[in-house]
N, C-alpha and C positions, 0 to 999 in steps of 0.2 A: 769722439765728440769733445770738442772745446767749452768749456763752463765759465759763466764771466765770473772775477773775483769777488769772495761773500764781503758785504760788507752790511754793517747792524744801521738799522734805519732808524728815525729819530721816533720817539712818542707821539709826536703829532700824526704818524702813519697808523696807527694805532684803528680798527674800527673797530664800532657794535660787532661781536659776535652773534650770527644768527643762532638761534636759542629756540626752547619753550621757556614761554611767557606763561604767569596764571593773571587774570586781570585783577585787582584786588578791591572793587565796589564796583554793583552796575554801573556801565559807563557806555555813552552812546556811541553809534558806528556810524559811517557815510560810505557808501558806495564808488563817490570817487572826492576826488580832494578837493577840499571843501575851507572854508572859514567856520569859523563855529557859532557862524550867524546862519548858517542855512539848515538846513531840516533834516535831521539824523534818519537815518534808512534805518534803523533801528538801535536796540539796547543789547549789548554784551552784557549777559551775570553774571554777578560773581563768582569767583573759581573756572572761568572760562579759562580751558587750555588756547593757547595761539603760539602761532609761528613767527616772528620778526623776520620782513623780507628786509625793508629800509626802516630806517631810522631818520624823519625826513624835518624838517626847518616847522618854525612856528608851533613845536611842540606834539605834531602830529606823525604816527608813523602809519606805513602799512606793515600789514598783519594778513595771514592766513587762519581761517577761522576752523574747529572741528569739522566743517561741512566744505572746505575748500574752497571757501567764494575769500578773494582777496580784499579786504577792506581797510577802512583809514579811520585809525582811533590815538588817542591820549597818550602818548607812553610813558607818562607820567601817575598813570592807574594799570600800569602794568610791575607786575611781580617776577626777576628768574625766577625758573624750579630748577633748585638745585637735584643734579642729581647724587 
């Protein structure tokens, strides 16, 4: 098998690694992608573990929640856990 030549790619290639998240203050969720003018499908509390799927524009990502429903919160009130 033929392998093409390694070559180091710039920082800009760089992404979010998906991770656990803790949220780090109540902070509201949306169901689907929303502005943060529309009506939050509910409240993440504090120390909520999540999943980072995307990382997505306007400051909002989605997330996989303990209960496995994918939703669209803050990621800006989100914390890694380090392991």
């Amino acid at each position: 098998m033929l392998r093409p030549k390694m070559k180091v790619l710039p920082d800009a290639a760089m992404v979010e690694p998906a991770g656990t998240y803790s949220v780090s203050g109540e902070q509201p969720y949306f169901l689907k992608r929303a502005d943060r003018s529309a009506k939050p499908a509910g409240t993440l509390p504090a120390g909520s573990k999540v999943k980072l799927v995307s990382k997505g524009d306007a400051g909002l990502c989605l997330v996989e929640d303990s209960e496995g429903r994918l939703i669209h919160t803050a990621f800006a009130g989100l914390r890694p856990v380090l392991a």
